[in-house]
Structures are given as C-alpha cells and as structure tokens.
N, CA and C of each residue as an Amber inpcrd file, in Angstrom:
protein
   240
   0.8350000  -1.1910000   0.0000000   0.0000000   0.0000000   0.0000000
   0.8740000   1.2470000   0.0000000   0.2510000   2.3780000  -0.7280000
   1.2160000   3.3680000  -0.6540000   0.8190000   3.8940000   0.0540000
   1.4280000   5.6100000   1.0400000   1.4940000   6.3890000   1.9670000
   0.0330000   7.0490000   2.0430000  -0.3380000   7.1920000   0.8690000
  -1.7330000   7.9030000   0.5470000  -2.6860000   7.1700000   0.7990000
  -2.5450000   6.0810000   0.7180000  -3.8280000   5.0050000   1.3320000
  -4.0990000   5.2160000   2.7940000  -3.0680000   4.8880000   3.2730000
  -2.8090000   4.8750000   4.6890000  -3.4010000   5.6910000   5.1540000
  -2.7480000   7.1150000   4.6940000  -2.7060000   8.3490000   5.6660000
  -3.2160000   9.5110000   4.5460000  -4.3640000   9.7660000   4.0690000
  -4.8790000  10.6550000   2.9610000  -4.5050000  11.7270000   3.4850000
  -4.1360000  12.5670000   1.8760000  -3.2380000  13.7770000   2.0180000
  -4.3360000  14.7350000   2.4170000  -4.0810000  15.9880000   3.3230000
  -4.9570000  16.4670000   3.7610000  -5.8270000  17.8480000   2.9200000
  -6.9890000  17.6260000   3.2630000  -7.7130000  18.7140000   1.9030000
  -6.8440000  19.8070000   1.8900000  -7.0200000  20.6220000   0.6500000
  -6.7620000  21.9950000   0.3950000  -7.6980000  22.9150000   0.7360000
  -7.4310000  23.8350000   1.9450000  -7.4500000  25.2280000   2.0780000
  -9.3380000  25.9760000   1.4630000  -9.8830000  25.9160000   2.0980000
 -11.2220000  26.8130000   1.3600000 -10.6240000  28.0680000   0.8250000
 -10.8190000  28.6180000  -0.7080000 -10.6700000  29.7080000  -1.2050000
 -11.3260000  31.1110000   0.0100000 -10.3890000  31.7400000  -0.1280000
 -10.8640000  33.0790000   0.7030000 -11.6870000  33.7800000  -0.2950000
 -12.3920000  34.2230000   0.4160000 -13.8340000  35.0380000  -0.3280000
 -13.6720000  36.2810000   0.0580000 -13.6060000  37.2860000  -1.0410000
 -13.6460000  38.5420000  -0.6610000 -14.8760000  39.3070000  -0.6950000
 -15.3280000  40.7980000  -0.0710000 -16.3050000  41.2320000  -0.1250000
 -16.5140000  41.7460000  -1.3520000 -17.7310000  41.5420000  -1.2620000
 -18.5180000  42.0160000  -2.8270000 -18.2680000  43.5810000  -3.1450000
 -17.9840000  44.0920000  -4.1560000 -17.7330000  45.3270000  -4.1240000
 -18.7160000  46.5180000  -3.7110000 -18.9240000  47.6740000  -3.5740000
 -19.9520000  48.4560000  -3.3280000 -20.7740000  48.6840000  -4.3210000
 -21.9700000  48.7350000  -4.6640000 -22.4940000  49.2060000  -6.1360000
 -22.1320000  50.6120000  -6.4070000 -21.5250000  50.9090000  -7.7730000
 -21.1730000  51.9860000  -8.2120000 -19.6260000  52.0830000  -7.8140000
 -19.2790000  52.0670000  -7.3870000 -17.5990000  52.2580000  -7.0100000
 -16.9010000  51.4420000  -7.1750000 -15.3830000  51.1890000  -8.0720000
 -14.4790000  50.7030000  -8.1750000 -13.9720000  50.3400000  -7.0400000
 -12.8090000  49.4190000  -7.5000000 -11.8860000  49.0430000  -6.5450000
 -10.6380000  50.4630000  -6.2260000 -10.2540000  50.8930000  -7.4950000
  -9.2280000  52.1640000  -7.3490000 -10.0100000  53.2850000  -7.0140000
 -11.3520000  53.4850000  -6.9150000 -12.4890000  54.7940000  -6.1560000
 -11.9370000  54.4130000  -4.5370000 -11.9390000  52.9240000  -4.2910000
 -11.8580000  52.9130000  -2.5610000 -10.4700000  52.5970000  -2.5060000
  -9.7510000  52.7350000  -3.0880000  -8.0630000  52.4130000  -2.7820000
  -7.6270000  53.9500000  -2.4020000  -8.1250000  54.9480000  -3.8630000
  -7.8820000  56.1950000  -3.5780000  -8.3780000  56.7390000  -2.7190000
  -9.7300000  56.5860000  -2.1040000 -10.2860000  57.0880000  -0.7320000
  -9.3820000  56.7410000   0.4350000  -8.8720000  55.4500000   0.4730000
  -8.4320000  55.1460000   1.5200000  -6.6870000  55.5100000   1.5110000
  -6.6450000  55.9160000   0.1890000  -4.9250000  57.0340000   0.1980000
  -5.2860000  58.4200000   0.5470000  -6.2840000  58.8040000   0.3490000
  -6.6940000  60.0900000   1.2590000  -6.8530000  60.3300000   2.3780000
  -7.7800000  59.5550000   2.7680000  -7.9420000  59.0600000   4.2480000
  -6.4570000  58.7370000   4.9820000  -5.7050000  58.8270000   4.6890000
  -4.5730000  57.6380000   5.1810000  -3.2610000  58.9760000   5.8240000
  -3.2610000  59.9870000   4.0590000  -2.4000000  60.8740000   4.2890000
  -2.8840000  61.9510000   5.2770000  -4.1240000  62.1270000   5.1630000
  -4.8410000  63.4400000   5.8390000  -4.8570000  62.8930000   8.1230000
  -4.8630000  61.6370000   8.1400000  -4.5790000  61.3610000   9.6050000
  -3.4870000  61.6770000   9.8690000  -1.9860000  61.1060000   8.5590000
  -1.2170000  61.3970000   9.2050000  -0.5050000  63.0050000   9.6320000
  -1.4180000  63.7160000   8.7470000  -0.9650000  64.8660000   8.4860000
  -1.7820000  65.2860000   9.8170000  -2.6880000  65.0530000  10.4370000
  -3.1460000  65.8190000  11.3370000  -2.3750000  65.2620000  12.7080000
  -1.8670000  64.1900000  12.2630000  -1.4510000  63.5620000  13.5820000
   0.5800000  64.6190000  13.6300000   0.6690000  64.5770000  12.5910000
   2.2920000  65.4280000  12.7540000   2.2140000  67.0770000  13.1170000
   1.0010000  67.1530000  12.8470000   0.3990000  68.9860000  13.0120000
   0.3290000  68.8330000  14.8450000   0.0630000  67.5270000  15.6440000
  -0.5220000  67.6330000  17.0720000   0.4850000  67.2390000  17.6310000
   1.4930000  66.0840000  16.9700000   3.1110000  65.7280000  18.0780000
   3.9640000  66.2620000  18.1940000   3.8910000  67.2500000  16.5120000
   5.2040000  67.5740000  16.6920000   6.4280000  66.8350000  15.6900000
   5.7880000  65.2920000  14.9270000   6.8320000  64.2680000  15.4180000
   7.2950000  64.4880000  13.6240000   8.7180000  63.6300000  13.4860000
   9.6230000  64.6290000  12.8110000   8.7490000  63.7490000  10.9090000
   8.8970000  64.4800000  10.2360000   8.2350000  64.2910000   8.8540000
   8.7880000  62.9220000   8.0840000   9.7550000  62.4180000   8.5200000
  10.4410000  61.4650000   7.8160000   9.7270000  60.1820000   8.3350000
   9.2340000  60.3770000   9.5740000   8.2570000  59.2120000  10.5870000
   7.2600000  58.9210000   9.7940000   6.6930000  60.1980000   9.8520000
   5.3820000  59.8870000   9.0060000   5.2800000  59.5840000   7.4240000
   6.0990000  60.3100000   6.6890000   6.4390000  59.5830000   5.1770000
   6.8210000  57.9940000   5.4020000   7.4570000  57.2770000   6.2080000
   7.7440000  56.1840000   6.7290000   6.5500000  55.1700000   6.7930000
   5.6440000  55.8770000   7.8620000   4.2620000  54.7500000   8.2810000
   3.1310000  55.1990000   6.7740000   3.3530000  56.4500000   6.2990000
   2.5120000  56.5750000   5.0690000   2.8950000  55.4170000   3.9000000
   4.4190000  55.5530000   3.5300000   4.7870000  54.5580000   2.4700000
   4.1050000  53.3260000   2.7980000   4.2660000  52.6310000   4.1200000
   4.2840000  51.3510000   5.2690000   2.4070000  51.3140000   4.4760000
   1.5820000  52.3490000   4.8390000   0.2160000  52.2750000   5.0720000
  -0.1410000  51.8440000   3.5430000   0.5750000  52.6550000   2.5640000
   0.2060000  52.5390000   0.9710000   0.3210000  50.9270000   0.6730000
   1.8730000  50.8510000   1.1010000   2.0200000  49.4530000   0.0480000
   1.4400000  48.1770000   0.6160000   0.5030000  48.0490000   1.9120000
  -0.5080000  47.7260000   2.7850000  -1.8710000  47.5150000   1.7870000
  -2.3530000  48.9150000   1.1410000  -3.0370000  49.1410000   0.3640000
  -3.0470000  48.1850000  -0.6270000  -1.6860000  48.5170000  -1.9140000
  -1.5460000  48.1750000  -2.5850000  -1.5800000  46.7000000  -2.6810000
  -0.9180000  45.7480000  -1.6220000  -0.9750000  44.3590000  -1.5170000
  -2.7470000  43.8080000  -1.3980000  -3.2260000  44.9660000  -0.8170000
  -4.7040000  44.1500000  -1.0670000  -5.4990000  44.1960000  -2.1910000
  -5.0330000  45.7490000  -2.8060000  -5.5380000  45.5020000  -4.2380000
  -5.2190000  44.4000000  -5.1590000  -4.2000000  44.0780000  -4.6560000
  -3.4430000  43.0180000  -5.9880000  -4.1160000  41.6750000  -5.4360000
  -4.7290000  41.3790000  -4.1130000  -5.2460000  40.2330000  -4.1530000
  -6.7670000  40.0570000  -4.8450000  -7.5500000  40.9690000  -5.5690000
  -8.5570000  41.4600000  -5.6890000  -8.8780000  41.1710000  -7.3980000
  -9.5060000  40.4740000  -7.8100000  -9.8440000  40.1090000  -9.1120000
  -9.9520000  41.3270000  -9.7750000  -9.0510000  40.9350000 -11.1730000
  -9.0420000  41.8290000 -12.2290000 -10.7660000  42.0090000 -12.7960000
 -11.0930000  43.2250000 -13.1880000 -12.2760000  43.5880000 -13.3960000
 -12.0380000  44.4840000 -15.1230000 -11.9000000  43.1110000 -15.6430000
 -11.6480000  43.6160000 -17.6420000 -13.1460000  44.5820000 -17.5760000
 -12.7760000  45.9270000 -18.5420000 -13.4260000  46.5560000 -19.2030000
 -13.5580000  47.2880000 -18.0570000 -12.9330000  47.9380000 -17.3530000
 -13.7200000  48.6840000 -16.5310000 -12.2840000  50.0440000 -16.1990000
C-alpha cells in the first residue's frame, strides 16, 4: 500500500472570499479614498506631536504598500 492510502493527504485550504464590491464604485475609487484618508490622519497627527516628517512619510509609504498588496489580491475587473 502506498502512503496515501494509509494516511490521505490532507484537503486543500477553502478559497478566501472577498467582499462584494460596493455598487457603483471601483476598486481604485476605494483604494484612492483610503490614500486620502490615510495621508490626511497622518498629516493631522504630525500637526498635534510635533513628530519629525520622515516618521510619518515612513508609516505613510508602510500604510500605501498595505493598500496596494490588497488591491493586488482582488480580481481583475476587464473593461472597466
């Protein structure tokens, strides 16, 4: 008997399901909202600490390419 008889290889993983999009709005409408949203905290947050600009270009880049990795998990939407 081979190994696979024995001891069946174990299922694969349920596909992750993403949320349905909003009606009317793209995926790059809420990517860009949420690059607005993103810069304008940090900008209010460096206007109240004090804290030095290179920090926050730092956690902004950090916050974008955050962004960006979820767009890319996100089905291509031809024609649009």
């Amino acid at each position: 008997m081979t190994a696979e008889l024995i001891h069946p290889l174990p299922e694969a993983p349920a596909p992750v399901e993403l949320p349905a999009p909003q009606a009317g709005r793209s995926t790059v409408d809420r990517l860009l909202d949420s690059i607005d949203d993103l810069v304008r905290r940090h900008r209010a947050l460096a206007a109240h600490d004090g804290a030095s600009a290179a920090l926050h270009a730092e956690l902004i880049a950090a916050e974008l390419d955050q962004q960006v990795a979820i767009l890319r998990t996100m089905p291509r939407q031809p024609g649009r």
